[in-house]
C-alpha positions as CSV (number, residue, x, y, z in Angstrom):
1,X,0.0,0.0,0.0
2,X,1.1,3.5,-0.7
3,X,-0.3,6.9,-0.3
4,X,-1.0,9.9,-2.7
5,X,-2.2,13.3,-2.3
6,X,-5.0,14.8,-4.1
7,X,-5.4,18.8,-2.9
8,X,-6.5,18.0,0.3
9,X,-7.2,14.4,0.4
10,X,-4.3,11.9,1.3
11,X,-5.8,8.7,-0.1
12,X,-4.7,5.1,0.6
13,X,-3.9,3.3,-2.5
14,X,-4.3,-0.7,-2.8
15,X,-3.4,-2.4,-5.8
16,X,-5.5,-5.9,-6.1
17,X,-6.0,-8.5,-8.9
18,X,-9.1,-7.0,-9.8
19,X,-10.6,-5.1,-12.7
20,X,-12.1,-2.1,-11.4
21,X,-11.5,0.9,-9.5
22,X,-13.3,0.8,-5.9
23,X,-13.2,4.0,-3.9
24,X,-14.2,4.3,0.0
25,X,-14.5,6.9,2.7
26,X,-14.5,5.5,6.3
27,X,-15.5,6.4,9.7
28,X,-14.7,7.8,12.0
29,X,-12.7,10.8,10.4
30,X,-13.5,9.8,6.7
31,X,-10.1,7.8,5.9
32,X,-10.1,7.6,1.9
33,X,-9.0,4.3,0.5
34,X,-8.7,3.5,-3.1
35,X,-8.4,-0.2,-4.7
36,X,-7.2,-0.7,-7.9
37,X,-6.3,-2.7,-10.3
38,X,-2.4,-3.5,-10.0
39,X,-1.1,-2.2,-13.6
40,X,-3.0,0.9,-12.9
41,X,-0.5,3.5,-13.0
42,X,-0.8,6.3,-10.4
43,X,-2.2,9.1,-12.9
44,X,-4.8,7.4,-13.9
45,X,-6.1,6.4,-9.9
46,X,-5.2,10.5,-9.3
47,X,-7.9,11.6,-12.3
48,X,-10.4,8.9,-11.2
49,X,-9.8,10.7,-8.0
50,X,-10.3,14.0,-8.9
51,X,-13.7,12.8,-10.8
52,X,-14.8,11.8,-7.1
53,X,-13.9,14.8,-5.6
54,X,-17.8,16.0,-4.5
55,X,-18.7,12.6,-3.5
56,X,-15.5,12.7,-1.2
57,X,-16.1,15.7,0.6
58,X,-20.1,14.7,0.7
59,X,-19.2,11.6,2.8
60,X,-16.9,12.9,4.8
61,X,-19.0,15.7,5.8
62,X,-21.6,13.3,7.0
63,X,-19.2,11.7,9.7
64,X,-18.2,14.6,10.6
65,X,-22.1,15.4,10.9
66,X,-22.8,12.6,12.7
67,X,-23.5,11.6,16.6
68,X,-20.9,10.2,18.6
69,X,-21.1,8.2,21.9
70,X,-18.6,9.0,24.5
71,X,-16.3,6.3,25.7
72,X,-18.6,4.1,28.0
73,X,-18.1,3.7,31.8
74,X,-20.4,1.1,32.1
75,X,-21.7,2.7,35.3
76,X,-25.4,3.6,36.6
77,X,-27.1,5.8,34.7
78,X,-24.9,5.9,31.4
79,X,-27.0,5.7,27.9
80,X,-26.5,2.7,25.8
81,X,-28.1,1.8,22.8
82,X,-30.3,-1.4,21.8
83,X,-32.1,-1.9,18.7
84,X,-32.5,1.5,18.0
85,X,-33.5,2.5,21.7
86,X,-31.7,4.7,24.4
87,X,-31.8,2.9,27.6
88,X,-30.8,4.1,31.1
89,X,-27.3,1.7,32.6
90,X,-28.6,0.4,36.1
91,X,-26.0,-1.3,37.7
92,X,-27.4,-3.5,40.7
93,X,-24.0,-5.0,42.7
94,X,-24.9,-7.1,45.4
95,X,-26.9,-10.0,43.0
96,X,-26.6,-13.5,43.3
97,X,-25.9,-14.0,39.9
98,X,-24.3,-11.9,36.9
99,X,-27.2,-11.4,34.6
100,X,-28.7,-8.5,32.2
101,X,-32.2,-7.7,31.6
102,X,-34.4,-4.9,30.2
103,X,-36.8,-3.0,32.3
104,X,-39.7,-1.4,30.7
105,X,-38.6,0.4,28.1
106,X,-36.5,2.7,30.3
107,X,-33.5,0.5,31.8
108,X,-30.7,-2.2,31.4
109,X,-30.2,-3.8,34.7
110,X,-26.8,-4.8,35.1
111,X,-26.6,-7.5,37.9
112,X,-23.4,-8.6,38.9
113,X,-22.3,-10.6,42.3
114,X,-20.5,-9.0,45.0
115,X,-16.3,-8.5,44.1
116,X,-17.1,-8.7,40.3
117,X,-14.3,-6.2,38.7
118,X,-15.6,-3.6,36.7
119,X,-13.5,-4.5,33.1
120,X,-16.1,-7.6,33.4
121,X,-19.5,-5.0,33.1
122,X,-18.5,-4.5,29.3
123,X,-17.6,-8.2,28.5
124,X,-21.0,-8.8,29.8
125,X,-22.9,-6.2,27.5
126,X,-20.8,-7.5,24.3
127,X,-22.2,-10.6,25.0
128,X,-25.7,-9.8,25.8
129,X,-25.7,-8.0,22.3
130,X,-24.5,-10.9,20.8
131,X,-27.1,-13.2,22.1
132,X,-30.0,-10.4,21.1
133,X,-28.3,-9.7,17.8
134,X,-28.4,-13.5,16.9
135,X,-31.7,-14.7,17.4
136,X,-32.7,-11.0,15.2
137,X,-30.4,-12.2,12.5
138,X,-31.7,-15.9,12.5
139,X,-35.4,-15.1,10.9
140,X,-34.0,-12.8,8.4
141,X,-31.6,-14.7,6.7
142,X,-34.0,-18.0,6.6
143,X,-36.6,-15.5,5.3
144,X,-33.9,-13.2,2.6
145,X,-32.5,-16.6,1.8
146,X,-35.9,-17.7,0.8
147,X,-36.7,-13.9,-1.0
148,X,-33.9,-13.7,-3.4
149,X,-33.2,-17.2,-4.3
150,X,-30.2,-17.9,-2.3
151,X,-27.9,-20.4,-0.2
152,X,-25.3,-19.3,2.8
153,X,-23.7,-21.8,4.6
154,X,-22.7,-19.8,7.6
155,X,-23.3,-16.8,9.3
156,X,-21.8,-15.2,12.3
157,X,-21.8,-12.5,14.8
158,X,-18.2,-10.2,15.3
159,X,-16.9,-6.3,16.0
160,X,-15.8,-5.1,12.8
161,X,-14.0,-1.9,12.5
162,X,-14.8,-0.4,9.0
163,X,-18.2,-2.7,7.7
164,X,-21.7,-3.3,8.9
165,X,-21.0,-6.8,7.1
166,X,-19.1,-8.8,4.8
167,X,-19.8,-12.0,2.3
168,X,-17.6,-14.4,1.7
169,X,-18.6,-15.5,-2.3
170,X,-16.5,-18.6,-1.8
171,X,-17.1,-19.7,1.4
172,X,-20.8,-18.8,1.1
173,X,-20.7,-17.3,4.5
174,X,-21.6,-13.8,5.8
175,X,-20.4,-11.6,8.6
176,X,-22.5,-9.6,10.8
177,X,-21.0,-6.4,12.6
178,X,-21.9,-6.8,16.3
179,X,-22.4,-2.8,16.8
180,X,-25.6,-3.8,14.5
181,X,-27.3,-4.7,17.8
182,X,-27.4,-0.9,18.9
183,X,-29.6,-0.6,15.5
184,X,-33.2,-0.7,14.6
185,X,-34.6,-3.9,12.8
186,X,-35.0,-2.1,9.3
187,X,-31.4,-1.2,9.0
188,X,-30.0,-4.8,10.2
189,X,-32.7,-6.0,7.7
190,X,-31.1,-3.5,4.8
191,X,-27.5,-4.8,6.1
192,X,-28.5,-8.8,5.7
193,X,-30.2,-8.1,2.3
194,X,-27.1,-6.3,1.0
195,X,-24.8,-8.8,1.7
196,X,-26.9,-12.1,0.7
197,X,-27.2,-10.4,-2.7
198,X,-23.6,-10.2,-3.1
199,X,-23.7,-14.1,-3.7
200,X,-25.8,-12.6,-7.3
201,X,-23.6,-9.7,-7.6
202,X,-20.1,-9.4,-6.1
203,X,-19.5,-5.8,-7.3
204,X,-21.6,-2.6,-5.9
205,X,-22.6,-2.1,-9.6
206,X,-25.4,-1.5,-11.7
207,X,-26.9,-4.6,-11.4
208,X,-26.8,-4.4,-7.7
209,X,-28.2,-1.6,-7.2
210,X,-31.1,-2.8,-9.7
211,X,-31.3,-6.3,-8.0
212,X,-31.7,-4.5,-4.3
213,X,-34.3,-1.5,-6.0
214,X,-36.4,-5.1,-6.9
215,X,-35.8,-7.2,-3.5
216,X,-36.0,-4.3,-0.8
217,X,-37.2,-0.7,-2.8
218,X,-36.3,1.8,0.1
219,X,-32.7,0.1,0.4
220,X,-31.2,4.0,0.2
221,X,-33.7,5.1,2.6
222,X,-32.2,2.7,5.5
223,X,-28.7,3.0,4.2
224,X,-29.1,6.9,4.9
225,X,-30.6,6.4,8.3
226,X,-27.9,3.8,9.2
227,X,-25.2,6.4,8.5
228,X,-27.1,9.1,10.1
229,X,-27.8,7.1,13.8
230,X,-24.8,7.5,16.6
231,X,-21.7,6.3,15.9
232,X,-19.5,4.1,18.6
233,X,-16.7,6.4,20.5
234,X,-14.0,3.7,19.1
235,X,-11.9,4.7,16.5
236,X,-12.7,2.8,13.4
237,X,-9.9,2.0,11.1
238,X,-9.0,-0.5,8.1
């Protein structure tokens, strides 16, 4: 990997075995990252570059836009995010066993045994995610699977740093970001679709785009309101 500058823009530049230029902005701080095909020569990237020059400063301008949580505590009263919900942290430390549960709609109770350090508080909510996260994932993909005419033979649950999932076209198996379980249904649902239809489509092309208008018409609508909702406090990087 090397690096060149285009006026203000340092972008990352990857050359692949692949055909086509792909161009990304990331959060947090809108990273730019370019792959390309490996006897692209540098000129050519820089001009495809420049001809992305409005779409680069309109997605960096939307992390830079967007909410940020503060580094979590994991103490009483702290706000935490679950499927699209702000809930109130109550930590409860004299339980007989370490447990979570909601309350209402207002409260995650936090129980946790006497002498239980407080490093084991977020181990406990990671996992708690994970379990919700699963059994939201399960129905969808039987259901998607079903929709678009398609076969996975895995799926799993982990923190990713720069995608809200990944296909593997090989493998057949998909990855699910675990921040996902912080997000309402309809933008997991948008995430799952996306990446099932990869196994029709490996490219964000064209036909993509068509083949998700057909299966799931407000796709862009969820997309935008994915990008739009809080962003973790962890630095995000590829």
């Amino acid at each position: 990997m090397h690096q060149i500058t285009v006026g203000q823009y340092t972008i990352d530049v990857v050359k692949k075995d692949i055909k086509n230029l792909h161009l990304a902005v990331y959060p947090p701080n809108g990273r730019i990252r370019i792959a390309a095909p490996k006897q692209l020569d540098d000129e050519t990237i820089r001009l495809h570059i420049v001809s992305k020059l409005s779409w680069i400063k309109k997605q960096i301008t939307k992390f830079e836009q967007a909410d940020r949580l503060s580094n979590r505590d994991y103490v009483t009263g702290e706000s935490h995010y679950l499927e699209g919900k702000r809930y109130l942290l109550n930590v409860i430390t004299d339980a007989s066993i370490n447990q979570i549960k909601l309350r209402g709609k207002t409260y995650i109770d936090l129980y946790e045994k006497p002498g239980t350090p407080n490093w084991h508080r977020p181990m406990m909510i990671q996992e708690w995610y994970r379990a919700r996260l699963k059994a939201r994932i399960e129905p969808l993909i039987i259901s998607w699977q079903e929709a678009i005419g398609v076969h996975i033979n895995d799926w799993a649950v982990k923190q990713m740093k720069t995608k809200w999932g990944t296909c593997n076209i090989v493998a057949k198996r998909i990855w699910i970001n675990l921040e996902l379980a912080k997000k309402p249904d309809d933008c997991l649902e948008y995430i799952i679709v996306h990446e099932l239809m990869h196994l029709l489509e490996k490219h964000h092309n064209d036909r993509f785009k068509s083949l998700m208008d057909r299966c799931l018409p407000d796709w862009r609508v969820r997309k935008e309101r994915l990008n739009k909702l809080p962003l973790s406090h962890e630095e995000w990087e590829y």
